[in-house]
N, C-alpha and C positions, 0 to 999 in steps of 0.2 A: 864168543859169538862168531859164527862163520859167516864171510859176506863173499858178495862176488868177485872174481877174481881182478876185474877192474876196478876196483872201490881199492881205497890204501886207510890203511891203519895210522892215525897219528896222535902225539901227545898232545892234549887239550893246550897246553903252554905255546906249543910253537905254531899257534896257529889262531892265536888268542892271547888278550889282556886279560889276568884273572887281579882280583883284590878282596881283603878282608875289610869291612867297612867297621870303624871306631868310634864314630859318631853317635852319642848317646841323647836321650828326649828330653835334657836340662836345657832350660834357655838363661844364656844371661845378656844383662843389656849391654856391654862392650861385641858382644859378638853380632853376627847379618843373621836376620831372619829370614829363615828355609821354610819349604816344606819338606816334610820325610817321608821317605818311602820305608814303613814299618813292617816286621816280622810279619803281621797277619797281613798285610797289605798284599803281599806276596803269598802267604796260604791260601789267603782264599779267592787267589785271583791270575786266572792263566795268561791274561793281558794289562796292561797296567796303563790307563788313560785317564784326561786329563777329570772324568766322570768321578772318581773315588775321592772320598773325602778325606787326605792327608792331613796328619799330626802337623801344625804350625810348632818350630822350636829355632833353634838359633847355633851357627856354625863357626865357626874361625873361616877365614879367608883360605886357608892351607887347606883345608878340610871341605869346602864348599869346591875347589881347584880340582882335591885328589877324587874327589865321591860324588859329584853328578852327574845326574845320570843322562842318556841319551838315547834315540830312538835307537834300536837294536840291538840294547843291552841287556842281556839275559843275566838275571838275578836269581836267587839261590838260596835257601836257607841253610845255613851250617851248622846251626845248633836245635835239636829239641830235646824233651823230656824222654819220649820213647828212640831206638833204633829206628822201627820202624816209620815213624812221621819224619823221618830226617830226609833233608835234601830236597826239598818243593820247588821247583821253578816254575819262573815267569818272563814274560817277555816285554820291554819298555815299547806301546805300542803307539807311540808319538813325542815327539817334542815337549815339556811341560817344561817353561821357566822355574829357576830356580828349584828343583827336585832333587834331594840331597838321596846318596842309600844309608838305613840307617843302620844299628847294631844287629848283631846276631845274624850279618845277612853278608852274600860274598858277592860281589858282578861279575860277569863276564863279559868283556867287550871282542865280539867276534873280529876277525881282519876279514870285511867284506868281499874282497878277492878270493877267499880262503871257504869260506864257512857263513852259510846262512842263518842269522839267529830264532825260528820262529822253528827252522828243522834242529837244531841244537840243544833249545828248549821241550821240544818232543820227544830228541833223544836222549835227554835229561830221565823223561817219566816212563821207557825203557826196563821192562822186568829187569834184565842181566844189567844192567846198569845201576838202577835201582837199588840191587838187590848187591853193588859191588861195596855200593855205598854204605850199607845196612852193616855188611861185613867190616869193616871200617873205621864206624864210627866209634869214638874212645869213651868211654866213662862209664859213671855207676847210676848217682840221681838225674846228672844232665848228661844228654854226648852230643858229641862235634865232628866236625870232620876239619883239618889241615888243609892249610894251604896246598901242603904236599901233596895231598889226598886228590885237590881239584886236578893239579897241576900235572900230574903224572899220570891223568888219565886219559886211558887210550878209546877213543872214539872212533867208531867208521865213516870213511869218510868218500861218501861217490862224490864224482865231477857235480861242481857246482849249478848248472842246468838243470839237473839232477834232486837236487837239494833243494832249489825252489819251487820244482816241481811237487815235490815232496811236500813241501810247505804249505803250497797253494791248497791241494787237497786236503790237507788236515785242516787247516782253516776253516775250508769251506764246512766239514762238518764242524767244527768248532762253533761258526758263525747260525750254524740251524740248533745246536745246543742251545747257544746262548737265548735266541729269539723262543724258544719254546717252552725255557725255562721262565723267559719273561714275561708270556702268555701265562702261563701257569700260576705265577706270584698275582696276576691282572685275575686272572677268574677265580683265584682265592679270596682276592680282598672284595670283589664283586659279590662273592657269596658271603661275605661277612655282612658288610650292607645289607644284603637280602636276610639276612637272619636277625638284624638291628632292625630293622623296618618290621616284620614279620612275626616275631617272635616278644617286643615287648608289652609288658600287660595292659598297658591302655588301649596299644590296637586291636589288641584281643578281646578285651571287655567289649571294646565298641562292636566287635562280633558278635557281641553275647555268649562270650567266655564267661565262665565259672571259676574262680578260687579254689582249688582244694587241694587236699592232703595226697601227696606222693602214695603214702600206705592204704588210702579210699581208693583210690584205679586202680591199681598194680598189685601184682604177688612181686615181695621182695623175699628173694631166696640166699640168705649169708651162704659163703661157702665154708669149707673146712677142710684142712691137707690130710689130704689119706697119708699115711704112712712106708706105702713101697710106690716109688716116683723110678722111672728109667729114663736119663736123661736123653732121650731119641737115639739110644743100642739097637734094640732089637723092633720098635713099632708096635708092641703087645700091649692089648688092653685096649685101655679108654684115652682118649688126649685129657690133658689135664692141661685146662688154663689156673696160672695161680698168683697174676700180679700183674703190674703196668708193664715190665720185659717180655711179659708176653701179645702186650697188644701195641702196636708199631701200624701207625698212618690207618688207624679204624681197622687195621683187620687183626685176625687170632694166628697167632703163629704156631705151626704145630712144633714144641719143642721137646714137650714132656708127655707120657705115656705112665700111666698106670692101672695096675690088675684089682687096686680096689677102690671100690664105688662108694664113695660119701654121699655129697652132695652131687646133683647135675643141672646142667642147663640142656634146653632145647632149643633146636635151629629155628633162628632170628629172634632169639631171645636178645634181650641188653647185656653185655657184658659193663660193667661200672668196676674200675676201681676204689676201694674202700680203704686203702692203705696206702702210705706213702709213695709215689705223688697221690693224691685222691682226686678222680674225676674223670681218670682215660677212659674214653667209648668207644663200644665196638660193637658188632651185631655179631654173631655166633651164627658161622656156615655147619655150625657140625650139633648132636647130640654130647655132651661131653661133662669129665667130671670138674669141678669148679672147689678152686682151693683157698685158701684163708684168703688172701689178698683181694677177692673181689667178689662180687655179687650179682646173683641175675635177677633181671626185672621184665615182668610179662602183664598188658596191660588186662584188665580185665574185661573192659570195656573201652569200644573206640580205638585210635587207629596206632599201631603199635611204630611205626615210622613216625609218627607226630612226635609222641613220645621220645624215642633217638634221637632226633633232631632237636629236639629242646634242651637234653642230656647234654648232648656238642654244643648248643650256647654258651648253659650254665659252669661249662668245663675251668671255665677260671674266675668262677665264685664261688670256691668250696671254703676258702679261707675261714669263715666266721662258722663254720659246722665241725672244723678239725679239731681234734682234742690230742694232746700227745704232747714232748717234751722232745727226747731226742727222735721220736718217729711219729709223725701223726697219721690220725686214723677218721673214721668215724663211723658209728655205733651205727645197728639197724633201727634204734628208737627213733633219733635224730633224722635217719634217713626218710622214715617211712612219716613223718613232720614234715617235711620238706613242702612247699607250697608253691603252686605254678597255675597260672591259669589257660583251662583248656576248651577250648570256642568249641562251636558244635561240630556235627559229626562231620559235615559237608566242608568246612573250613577248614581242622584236621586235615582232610584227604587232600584240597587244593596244594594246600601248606607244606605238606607230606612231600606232592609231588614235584614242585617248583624246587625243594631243597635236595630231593634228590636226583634231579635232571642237573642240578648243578655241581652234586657230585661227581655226578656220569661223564660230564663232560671233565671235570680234572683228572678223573680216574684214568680216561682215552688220549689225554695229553700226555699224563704221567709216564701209561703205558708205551708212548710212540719216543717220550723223553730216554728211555732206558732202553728202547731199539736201538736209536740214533746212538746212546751211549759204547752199548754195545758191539756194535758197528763200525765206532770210532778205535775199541782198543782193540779189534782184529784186524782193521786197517793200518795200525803201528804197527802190528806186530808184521806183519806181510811188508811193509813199506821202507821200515826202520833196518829190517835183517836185511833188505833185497831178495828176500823171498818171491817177492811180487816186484816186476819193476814197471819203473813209467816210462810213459814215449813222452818225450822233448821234443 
């Protein structure tokens, strides 16, 4: 990594406490009871407060003395399954009594004169760093990384003014990540409500809903795998949906293409998965061929959003229609059986609309969530190198 020419290079060791923590999730009653700061505690979490709900287990005195934790100690993971998921940091973003670090995890305790922990942490998740780490790590079914590994690594290092600078501003976008994200989880479960309210059959009845047969409204169209599939080489042909990997947060992914025509779907058709998982939904932005794994549904009559959005209710009570052993499935008999009740035309459309205005709006969060993201790892990259510098 090139930095500028006032920045100095230094060994993570001499400028820092590093440790392997040994502390395992056994409690016994001679020992104190901790709480732990556990492996995923640390994946899935770039701040670590006193919010998270820690592993209760039980420590030695030695071990409680050598392994807790404290505000601005950057933690680590040292062992995963892949190369690539190895090395996750996080930063200790408060005081929490008694918080032990637990196995499979390394600290860092910066020297605050030296080194700021929340820039340390950022320069942890560092492509070239990252990426030193990747190189690195030992083994076959699990890898790790050495003590050696933390300790001998060479990190850039501007004046500290500099570092917090650094900090402040990642932060701050960190901080509109976080609140956006948690908007997001809020208008999810707001739109679950709205589809529990909305969608079950007595308030439907009381609309003067009808009972019937999924196969009485709808054309149910099985698909079937053509036989020459290009896995997105050249873009020739037709898109080919053919299973639940192709359908990710309701939309179609284009990933597969092929030149011969089985079966198709047409634009705003239902995509349904029919095969293991059974029940992903999607609406279909395109004309396309549609392959074993799923099925398109077009109402016959009435309002084909009603329709969708009822699909997204049902999406996790397919259980009792599944038939299969080591892959379940289910049959277009069973499908086209299916039973749901559908109010009149005028209520449909309400219904329609309310559920889709509330997609719109997570859809426009999601989209502003992956600017912000976006935005955040081009600000490392410019901040982290001194590509870009900041005024103090």
């Amino acid at each position: 990594m090139n930095i500028p020419k006032d920045w100095k290079k230094k060994k993570l060791k001499s400028i820092s406490t590093i440790l392997f923590s040994n502390v395992d999730k056994k409690s016994f009653p001679e020992e104190t009871p901790v709480m732990l700061c556990n492996y995923m505690d640390v994946y899935n979490n770039e701040y670590i407060t006193s919010k998270l709900n820690f592993m209760q287990a039980t420590a030695k005195e030695t071990e409680i003395k050598k392994f807790k934790l404290y505000k601005d100690d950057v933690i680590i993971t040292k062992d995963s399954e892949t190369q690539n998921d190895i090395a996750v940091p996080t930063v200790v973003a408060e005081n929490i009594d008694n918080l032990i670090c637990g196995y499979h995890l390394a600290f860092i305790r910066p020297n605050k004169e030296k080194l700021n922990s929340i820039y340390l942490m950022k320069l942890l998740q560092e492509h070239s760093i990252k990426h030193e780490f990747i190189r690195l790590a030992n083994g076959i079914t699990r890898f790790g990384l050495s003590t050696s590994t933390f300790k001998n690594l060479y990190i850039p290092l501007p004046p500290l003014p500099e570092q917090q600078k650094i900090a402040e501003i990642l932060s701050t976008w960190d901080k509109a990540i976080e609140t956006t994200t948690k908007l997001i989880q809020a208008k999810k479960t707001q739109k679950k409500a709205l589809m529990q309210s909305l969608m079950n059959d007595e308030f439907l009845i009381k609309k003067g809903g009808k009972k019937v047969k999924l196969g009485k409204i709808a054309e149910i169209n099985m698909g079937q795998s053509p036989s020459s599939i290009n896995y997105n080489e050249n873009k020739k042909g037709s898109i080919l949906i053919q299973g639940n990997a192709d359908i990710k947060n309701r939309k179609i992914k284009q990933r597969y293409w092929t030149t011969q025509i089985t079966k198709e779907c047409e634009v705003n058709d239902i995509i349904l998965t029919v095969r293991a998982p059974v029940g992903a939904v999607a609406l279909s932005n395109y004309k396309a061929c549609i392959g074993r794994g799923v099925c398109a549904i077009r109402m016959k009559e009435g309002k084909q959003n009603y329709l969708y959005h009822w699909l997204v209710f049902f999406e996790n009570k397919w259980k009792k229609y599944e038939q299969g052993s080591t892959f379940t499935a289910i049959n277009s008999f069973d499908l086209k059986k299916l039973k749901l009740v559908i109010p009149p035309l005028e209520d449909q459309t309400r219904i329609a609309e309310i559920l889709t205005t509330a997609d719109k709006e997570i859809e426009t969060l999601e989209k502003y969530l992956s600017k912000l993201q976006e935005q955040k790892k081009g600000l490392m990259q410019q901040l982290l190198t001194g590509k870009k510098r900041v005024v103090v």
